[in-house]
PLY file of the C-alpha trace (Angstrom):
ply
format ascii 1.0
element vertex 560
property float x
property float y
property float z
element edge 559
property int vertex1
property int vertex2
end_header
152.83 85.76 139.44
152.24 86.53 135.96
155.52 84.59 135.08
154.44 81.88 136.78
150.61 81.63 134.98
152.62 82.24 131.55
155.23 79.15 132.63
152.46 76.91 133.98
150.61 77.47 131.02
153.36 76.39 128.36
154.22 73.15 130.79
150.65 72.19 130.04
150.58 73.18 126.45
153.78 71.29 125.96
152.11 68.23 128.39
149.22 68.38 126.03
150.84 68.19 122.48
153.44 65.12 123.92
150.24 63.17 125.15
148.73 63.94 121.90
151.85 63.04 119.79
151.76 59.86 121.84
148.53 58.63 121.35
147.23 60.64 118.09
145.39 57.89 116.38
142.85 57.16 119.54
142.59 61.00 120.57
141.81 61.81 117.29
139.34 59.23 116.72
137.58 59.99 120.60
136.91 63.83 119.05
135.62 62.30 115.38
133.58 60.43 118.04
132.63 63.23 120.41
131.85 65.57 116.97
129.79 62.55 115.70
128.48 61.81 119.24
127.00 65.89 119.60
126.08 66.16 115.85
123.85 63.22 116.04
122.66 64.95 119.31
122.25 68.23 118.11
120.46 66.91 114.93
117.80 64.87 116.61
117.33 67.83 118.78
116.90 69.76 115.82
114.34 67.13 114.00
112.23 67.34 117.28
111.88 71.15 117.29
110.57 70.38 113.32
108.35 68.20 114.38
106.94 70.08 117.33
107.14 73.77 115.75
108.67 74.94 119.01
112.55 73.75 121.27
111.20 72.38 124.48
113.01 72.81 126.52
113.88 76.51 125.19
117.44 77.04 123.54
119.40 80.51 123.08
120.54 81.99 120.42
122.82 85.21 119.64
121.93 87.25 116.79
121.92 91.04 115.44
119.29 93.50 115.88
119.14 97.24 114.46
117.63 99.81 116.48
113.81 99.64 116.39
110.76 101.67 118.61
109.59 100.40 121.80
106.68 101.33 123.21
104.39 99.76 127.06
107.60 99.20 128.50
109.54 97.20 126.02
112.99 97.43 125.78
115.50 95.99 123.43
116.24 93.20 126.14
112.63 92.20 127.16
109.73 93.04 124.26
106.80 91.74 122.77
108.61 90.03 119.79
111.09 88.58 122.47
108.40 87.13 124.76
106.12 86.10 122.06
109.57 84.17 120.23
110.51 82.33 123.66
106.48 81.05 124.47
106.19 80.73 120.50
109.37 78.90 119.15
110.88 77.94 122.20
113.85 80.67 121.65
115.28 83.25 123.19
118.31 85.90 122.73
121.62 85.61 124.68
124.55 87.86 123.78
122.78 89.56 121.31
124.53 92.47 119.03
122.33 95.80 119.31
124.44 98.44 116.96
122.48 102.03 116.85
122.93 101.90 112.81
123.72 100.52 109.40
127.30 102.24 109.90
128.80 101.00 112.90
127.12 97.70 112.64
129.35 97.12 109.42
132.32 98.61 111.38
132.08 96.18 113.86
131.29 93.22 111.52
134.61 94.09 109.77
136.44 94.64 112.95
135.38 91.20 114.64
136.53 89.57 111.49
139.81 90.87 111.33
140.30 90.35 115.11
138.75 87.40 115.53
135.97 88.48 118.38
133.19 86.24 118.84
130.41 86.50 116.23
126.88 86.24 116.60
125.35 82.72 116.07
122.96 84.41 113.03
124.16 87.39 111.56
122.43 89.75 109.20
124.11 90.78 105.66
122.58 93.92 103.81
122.70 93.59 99.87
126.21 94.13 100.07
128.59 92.14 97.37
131.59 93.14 99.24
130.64 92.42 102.84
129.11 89.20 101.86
132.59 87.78 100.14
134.75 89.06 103.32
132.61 87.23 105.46
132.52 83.91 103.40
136.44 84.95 103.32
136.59 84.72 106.93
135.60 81.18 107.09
133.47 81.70 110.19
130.41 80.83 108.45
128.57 77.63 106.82
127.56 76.63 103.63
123.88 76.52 104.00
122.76 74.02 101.21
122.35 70.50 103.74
120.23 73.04 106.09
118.38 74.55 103.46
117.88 71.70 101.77
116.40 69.77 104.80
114.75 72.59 107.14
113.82 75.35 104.56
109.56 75.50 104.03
108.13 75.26 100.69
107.54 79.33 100.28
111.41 79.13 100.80
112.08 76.64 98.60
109.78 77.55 95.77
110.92 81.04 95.05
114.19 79.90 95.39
113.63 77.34 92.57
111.77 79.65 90.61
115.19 82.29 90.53
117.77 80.45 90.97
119.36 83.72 90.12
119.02 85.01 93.69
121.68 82.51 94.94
124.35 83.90 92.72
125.87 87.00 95.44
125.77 84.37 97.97
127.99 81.35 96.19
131.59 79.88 96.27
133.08 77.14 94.72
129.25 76.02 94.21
128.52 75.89 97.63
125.59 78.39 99.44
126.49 80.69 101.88
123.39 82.73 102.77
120.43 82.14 104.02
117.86 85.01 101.88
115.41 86.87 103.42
112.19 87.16 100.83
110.81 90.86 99.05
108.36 92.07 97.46
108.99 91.34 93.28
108.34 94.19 90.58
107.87 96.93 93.84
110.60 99.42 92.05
109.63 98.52 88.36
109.23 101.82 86.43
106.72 103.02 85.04
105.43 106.63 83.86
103.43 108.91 86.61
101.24 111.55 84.05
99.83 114.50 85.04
96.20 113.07 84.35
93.94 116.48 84.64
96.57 117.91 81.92
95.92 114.95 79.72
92.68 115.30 79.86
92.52 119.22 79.16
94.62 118.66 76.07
92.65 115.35 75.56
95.38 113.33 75.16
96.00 109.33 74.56
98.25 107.37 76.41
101.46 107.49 74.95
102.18 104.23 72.59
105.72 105.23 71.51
108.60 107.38 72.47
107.17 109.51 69.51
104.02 109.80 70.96
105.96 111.00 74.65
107.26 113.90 72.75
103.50 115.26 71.50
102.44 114.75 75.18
105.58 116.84 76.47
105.41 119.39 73.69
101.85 120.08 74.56
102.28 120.03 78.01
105.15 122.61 77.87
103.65 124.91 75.15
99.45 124.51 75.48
100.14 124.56 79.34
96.66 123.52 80.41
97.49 125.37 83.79
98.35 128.68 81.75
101.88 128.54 83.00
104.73 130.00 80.11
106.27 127.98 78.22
109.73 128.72 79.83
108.26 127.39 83.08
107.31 124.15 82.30
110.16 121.43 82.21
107.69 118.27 81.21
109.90 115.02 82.26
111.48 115.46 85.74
114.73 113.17 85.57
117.95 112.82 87.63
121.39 113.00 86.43
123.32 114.24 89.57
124.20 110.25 90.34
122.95 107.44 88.37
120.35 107.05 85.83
119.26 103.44 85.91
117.29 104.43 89.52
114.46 104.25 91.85
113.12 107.82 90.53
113.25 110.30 87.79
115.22 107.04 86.27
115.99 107.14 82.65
116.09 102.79 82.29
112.60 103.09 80.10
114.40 105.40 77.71
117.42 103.29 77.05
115.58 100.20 77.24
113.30 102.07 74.15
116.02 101.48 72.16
117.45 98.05 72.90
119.58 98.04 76.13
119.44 98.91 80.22
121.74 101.42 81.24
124.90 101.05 84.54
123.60 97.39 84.39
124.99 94.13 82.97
122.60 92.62 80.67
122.26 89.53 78.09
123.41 90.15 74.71
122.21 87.65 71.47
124.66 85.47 72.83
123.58 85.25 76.37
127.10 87.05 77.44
127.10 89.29 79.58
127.60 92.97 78.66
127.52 96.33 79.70
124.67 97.90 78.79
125.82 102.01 78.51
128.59 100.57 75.66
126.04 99.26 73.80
125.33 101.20 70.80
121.11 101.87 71.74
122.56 103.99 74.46
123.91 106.45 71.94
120.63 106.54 70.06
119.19 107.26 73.84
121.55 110.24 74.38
120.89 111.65 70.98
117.15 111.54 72.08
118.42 113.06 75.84
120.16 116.28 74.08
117.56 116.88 71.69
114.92 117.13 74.43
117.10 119.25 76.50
117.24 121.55 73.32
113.51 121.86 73.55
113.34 122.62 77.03
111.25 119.35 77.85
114.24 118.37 80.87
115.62 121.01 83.00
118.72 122.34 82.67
118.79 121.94 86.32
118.66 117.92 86.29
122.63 116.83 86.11
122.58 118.57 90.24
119.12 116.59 91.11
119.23 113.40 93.13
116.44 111.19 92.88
113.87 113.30 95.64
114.76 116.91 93.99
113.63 114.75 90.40
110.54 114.20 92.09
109.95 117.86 93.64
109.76 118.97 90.25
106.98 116.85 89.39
105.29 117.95 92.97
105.34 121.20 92.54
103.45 121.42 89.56
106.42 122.27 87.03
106.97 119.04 85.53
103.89 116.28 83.99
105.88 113.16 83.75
107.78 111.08 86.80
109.38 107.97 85.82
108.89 105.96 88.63
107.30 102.67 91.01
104.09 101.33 91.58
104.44 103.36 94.59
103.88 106.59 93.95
100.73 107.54 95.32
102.11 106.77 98.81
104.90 108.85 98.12
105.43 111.48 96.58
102.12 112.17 94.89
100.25 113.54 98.24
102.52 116.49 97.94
101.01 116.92 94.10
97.48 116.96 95.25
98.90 119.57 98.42
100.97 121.79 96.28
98.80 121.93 92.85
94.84 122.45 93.60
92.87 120.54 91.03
95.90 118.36 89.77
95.58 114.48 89.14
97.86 112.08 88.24
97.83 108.26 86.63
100.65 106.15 85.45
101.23 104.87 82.14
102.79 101.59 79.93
106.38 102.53 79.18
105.75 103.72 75.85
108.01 101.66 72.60
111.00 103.08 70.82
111.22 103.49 66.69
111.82 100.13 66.18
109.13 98.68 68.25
112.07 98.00 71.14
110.57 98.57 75.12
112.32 97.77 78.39
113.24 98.97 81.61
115.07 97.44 84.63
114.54 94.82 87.01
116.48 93.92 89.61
114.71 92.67 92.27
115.19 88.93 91.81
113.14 88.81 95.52
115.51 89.06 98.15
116.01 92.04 100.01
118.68 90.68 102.59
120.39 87.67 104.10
121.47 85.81 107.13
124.86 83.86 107.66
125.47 80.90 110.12
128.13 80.92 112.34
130.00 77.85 112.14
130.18 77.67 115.93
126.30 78.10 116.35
125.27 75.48 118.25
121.73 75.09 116.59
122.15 76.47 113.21
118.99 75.43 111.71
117.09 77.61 114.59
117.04 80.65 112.33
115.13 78.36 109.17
112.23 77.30 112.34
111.76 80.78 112.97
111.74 82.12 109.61
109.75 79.29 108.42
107.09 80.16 110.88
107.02 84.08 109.93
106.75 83.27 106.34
103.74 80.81 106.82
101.66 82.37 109.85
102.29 86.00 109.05
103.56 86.85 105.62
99.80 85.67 104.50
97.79 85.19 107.14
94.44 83.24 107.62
91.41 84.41 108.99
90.78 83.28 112.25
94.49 82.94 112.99
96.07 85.05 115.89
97.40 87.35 113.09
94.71 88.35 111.35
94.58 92.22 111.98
98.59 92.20 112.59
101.17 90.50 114.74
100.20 92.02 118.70
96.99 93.39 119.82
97.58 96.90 121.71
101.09 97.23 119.46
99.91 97.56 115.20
96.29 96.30 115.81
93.66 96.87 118.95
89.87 96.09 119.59
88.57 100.10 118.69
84.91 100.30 119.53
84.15 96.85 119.50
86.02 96.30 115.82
89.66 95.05 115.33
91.57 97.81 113.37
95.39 98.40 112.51
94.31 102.41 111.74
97.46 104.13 114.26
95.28 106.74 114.50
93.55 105.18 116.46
95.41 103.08 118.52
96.87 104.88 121.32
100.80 104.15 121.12
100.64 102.34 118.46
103.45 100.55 116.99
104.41 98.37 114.68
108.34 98.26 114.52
109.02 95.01 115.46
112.33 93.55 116.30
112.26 90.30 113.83
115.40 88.66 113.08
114.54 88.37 109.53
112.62 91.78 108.71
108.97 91.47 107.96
107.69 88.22 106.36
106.94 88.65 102.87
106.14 86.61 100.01
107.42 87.83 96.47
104.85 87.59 93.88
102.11 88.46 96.91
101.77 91.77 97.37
101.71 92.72 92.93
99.49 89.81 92.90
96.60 91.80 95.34
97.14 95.13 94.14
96.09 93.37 90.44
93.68 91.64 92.01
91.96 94.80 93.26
92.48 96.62 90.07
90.18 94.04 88.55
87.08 94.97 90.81
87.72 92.27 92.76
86.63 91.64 96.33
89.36 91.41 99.05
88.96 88.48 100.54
91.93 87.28 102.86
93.39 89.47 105.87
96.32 90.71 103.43
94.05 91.34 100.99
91.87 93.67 103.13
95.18 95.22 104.45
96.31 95.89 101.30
92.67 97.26 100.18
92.47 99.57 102.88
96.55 100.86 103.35
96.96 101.12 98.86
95.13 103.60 96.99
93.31 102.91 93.69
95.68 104.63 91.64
98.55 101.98 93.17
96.33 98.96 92.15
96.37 100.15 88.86
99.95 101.07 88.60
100.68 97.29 89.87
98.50 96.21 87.24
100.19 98.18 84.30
103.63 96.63 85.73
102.63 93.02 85.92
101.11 93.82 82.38
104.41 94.48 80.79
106.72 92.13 82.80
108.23 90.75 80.09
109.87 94.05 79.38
111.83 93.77 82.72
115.39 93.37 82.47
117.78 92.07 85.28
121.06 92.79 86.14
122.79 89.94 85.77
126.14 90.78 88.10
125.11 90.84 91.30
129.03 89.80 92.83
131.77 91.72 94.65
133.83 93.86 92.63
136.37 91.62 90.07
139.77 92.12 90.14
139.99 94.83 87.67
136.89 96.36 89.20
138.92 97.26 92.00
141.94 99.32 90.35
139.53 100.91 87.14
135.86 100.98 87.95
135.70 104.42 89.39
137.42 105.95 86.91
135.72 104.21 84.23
132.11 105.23 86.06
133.43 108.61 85.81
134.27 108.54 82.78
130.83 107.46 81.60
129.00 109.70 83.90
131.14 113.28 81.95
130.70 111.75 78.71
127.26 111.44 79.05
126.25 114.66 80.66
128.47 116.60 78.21
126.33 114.68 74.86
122.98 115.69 76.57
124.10 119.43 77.41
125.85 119.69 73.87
129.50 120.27 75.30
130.23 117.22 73.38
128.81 116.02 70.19
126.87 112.65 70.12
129.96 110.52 68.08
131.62 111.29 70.98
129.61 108.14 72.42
131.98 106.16 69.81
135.60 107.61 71.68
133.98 106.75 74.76
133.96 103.13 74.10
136.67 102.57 72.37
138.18 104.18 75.55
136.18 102.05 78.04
137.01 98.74 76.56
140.58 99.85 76.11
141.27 101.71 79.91
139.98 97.99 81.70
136.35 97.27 80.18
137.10 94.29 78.17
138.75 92.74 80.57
136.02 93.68 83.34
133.55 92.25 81.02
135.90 88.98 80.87
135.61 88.45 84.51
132.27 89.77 84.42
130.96 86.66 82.47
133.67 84.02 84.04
132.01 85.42 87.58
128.38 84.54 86.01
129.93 81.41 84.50
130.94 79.92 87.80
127.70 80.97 89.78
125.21 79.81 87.18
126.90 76.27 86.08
123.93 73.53 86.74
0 1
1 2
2 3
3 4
4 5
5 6
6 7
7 8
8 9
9 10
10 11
11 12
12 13
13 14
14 15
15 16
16 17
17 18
18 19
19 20
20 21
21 22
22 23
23 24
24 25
25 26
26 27
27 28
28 29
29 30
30 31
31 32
32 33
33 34
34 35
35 36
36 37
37 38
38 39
39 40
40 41
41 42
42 43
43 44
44 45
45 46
46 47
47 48
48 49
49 50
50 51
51 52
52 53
53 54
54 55
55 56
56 57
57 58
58 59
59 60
60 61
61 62
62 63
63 64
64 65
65 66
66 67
67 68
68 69
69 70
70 71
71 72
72 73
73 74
74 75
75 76
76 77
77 78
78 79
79 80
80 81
81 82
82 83
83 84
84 85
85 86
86 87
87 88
88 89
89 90
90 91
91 92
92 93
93 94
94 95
95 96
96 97
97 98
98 99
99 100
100 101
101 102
102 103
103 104
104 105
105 106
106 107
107 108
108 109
109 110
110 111
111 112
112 113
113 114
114 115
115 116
116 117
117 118
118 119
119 120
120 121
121 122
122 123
123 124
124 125
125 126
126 127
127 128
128 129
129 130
130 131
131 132
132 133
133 134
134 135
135 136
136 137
137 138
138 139
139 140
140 141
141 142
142 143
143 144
144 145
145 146
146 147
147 148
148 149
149 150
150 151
151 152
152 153
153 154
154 155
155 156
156 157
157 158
158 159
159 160
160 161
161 162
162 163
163 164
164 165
165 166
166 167
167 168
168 169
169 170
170 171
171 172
172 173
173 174
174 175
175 176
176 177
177 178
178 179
179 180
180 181
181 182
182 183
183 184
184 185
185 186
186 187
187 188
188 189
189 190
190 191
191 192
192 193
193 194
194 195
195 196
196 197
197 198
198 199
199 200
200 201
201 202
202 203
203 204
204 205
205 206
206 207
207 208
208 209
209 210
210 211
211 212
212 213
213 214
214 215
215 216
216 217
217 218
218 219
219 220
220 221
221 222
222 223
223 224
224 225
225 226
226 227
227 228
228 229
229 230
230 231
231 232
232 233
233 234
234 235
235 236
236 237
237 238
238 239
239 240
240 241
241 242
242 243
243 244
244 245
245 246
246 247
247 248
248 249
249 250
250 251
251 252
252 253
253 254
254 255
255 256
256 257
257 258
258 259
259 260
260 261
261 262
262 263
263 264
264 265
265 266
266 267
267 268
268 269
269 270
270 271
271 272
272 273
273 274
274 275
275 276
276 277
277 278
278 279
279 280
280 281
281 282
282 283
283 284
284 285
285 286
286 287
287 288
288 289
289 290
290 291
291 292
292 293
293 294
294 295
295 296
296 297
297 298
298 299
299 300
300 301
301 302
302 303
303 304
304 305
305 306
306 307
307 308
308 309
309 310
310 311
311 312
312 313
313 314
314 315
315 316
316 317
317 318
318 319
319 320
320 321
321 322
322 323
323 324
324 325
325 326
326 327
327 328
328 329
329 330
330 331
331 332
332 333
333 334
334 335
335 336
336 337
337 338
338 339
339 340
340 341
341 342
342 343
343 344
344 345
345 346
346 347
347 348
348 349
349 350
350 351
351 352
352 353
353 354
354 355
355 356
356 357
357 358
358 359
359 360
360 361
361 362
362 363
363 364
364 365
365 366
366 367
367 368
368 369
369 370
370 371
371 372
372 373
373 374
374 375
375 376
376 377
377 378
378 379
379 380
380 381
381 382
382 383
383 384
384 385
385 386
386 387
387 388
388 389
389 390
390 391
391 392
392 393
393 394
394 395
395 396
396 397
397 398
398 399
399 400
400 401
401 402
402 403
403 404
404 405
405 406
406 407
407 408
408 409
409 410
410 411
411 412
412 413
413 414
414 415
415 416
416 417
417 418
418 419
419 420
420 421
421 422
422 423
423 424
424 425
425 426
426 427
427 428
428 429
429 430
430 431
431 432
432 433
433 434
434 435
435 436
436 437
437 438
438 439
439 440
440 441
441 442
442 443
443 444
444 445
445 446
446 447
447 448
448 449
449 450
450 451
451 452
452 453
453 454
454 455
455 456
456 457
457 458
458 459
459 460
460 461
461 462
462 463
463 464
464 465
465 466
466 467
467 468
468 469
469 470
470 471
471 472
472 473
473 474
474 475
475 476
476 477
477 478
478 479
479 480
480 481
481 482
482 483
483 484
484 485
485 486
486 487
487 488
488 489
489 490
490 491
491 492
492 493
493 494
494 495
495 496
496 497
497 498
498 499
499 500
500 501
501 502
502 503
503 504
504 505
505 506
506 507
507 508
508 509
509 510
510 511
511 512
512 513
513 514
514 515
515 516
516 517
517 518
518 519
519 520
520 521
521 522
522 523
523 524
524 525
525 526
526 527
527 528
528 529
529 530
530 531
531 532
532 533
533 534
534 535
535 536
536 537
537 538
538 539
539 540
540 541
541 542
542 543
543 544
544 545
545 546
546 547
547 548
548 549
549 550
550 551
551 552
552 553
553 554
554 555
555 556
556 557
557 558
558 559
């Protein structure tokens, strides 16, 4: 029997490619006709749901969606989002990926690829270089520019315009490949987290200069305004264990104090691109580094600290200054206030190097994520009407609207004694872990733009504005403030692609390399012209010619 299918089904393969050889020229022209015939169907489909805000009648779509909490009822096949996306847009979810994590999700992205298993219609790319080129590679997936072009809203659009920089992980041969999925601007900028009821014992200024830091520290350490000995006191909580360019106890502010970003690929006088831990201010920054270790203002501890253990250090009442966000007070600065009675803290500018130099990183060009299209998705510009309508009904709500307090009544917001309130402890099962294709809506320049706003005395006026008044604390508002204060001293990465050729084979050791050299100038196990080996080295083991495809990668991807 299973001859016989295998047999039948060559005589009508073989049937098939002779009446095809024998009349090529009108079969091929009936399926330009047929593709023609559905595109022009599928578009003024498409152009209706525009119009309308909604498919009617309903279409499906396949997607990916990580694990998220359900709560009255829901489940990951029939929820609130789900309901309220059908009766809403008109859409709903058919053969739908639901991995449990980050990890296997990637697995089976990889593996589908490779074996050529059906893909999701919309599928979801974390800030991944590598991923995103092996999927582009796999040439299941559309360029995006006609769609984005012609469907994408003006939030969309505008930011896009604004940094062009965010297409550059997503192109090829000048073509688009990923649809991005908006965040928050200048959230991770650093800044400087002070023990405030130390400054004001020792009645210190805010620190101007990196000159001025090391008064602060010194007094901090030896005048311990909480009588702790001098040997106990460890003033700037950093982290070496991984990288030092980071999201806490980062080290970017020190560097930047004298002319470059650390483990990031900045601008030089040219506008080339170039590494910025071979440029010479980084060996003025680890001169700096070793001499404070000297003097007991780091711990000796610090090179085994990730960026949380940085932190403890700060919590605990040991350290007075915390390179880090805007953030802070959410996290971890509650366990200050638990851990240390009477403590305070406030952040502060970045403070200038000797020759008047500041900076620090930035690498948040607004996009968190992205989404690819399946070439085989049957409405492809489905995913644009449903992010369009997040981004402009939810990301900034109006009063009045039907998410003003949040997006479902009973779930993140409820009627509590006659008032509407999004307090969960209040709201019995509350819940606001919602299963959007896209993540929460947010736009950029939004949520530093309110946090200034209320640093100013001003009123909250909007529904975001009186979330954000109520959810941030005082001491974030003015953090925000300080940060959109010194923007200009912000400095991007500029390589955002996969790994270059030479990347591949000499990266790691090169990182390595870096990482030893450094550690061992800051301890004194090396001296600090050991910087000047270290490059030579670099360039010569792979770094010139990294930095070669380094700028012929930012070439290609920034060429008007």
């Amino acid at each position: 029997m299973v001859k016989l299918n295998k047999l039948g089904s060559f005589l009508m393969i073989t049937a098939l490619v002779t009446l095809t050889a024998c009349s090529g020229t009108s079969n091929e022209n009936a399926s330009k006709g047929n593709a023609a015939s559905n595109s022009s169907a599928s578009t003024s489909e498409a152009d209706a749901a525009f119009a309308k805000g909604k498919y009617d009648p309903p279409i499906e779509i396949s997607s990916v969606l990580m694990p998220k909490k359900y709560a009255h009822g829901d489940t990951k096949e029939n929820n609130v989002h789900d309901r309220w996306m059908l009766e809403t847009l008109g859409i709903k979810h058919k053969d739908t990926w639901y991995p449990a994590n980050d990890d296997q999700y990637r697995q089976k992205l990889q593996l589908a690829i490779s074996s050529g298993e059906k893909l999701p219609d919309f599928v979801s790319v974390p800030t991944n270089a590598v991923l995103t080129n092996q999927l582009i590679d796999s040439g299941q997936f559309i360029a995006i520019d006609e769609l984005f072009d012609k469907y994408a809203n003006k939030i969309l659009k505008d930011h896009a315009a604004a940094h062009p920089e965010l297409w550059y992980p997503f192109m090829r041969d000048g073509k688009k490949y990923n649809m991005p999925i908006l965040e928050y601007t200048d959230n991770d900028d650093t800044l400087l987290w002070l023990r405030e009821d130390w400054m004001e014992k020792l009645n210190l200024e805010a620190p101007k200069t990196i000159a001025d830091l090391e008064n602060i520290m010194d007094k901090f350490k030896n005048q311990n305004p909480d009588g702790l000995a001098p040997k106990d006191v460890y003033p700037l909580a950093i982290s070496l264990k991984n990288k030092t360019n980071t999201w806490m106890g980062s080290l970017d502010w020190l560097f930047g104090a004298y002319g470059t970003i650390e483990e990031q690929w900045n601008k030089d006088a040219n506008g080339n691109l170039e590494y910025g831990s071979v440029n010479p201010g980084a060996k003025q920054a680890l001169a700096k580094l070793k001499e404070w270790m000297d003097k007991g203002y780091i711990h000796a501890d610090s090179a085994l600290w990730d960026e949380g253990k940085s932190a403890e250090s700060w919590t605990k009442g040991t350290a007075g200054i915390l390179p880090g966000a805007n953030w802070v007070p959410d996290w971890p600065a509650p366990d200050l206030l638990k851990n240390v009675k009477g403590s305070k803290y406030k952040a502060y500018p970045i403070p200038a190097g000797p020759d008047g130099l500041i900076g620090t990183k930035w690498q948040n060009s607004g996009v968190n994520a992205s989404i690819m299209i399946n070439k085989d998705a049957k409405h492809p510009e489905a995913i644009f009407l449903y992010y369009n309508y997040l981004l402009d009904n939810m990301a900034n709500p109006a009063a009045g609207s039907p998410y003003e307090y949040g997006f479902a009544k009973g779930y993140d917001w409820d009627i509590i004694d006659g008032q509407p309130t999004s307090d969960k402890e209040k709201i019995k099962d509350f819940n606001n872990e919602f299963p959007f294709l896209t993540g929460p809506a947010r736009i950029p320049d939004l949520y530093m733009k309110t946090l200034v706003k209320l640093a100013n005395g001003e009123k909250p006026v909007t529904p975001y504005e009186k979330q954000m008044a109520e959810f941030r604390k005082p001491e974030n508002w003015a953090a925000a403030k300080i940060v959109m204060s010194q923007k200009d001293i912000r400095k991007q990465n500029y390589f955002t692609g996969a790994a270059t050729p030479t990347m591949v084979s000499k990266w790691n050791l090169l990182r390595q390399s870096e990482m030893e050299t450094f550690n061992k100038i800051i301890y004194g196990k090396l001296p600090v012209d050991a910087f000047d080996e270290f490059v030579t080295n670099w360039k010569a083991n792979g770094g010139d010619q990294i930095t070669k495809e380094v700028n012929d990668w930012y070439k290609s991807v920034s060429a008007k």
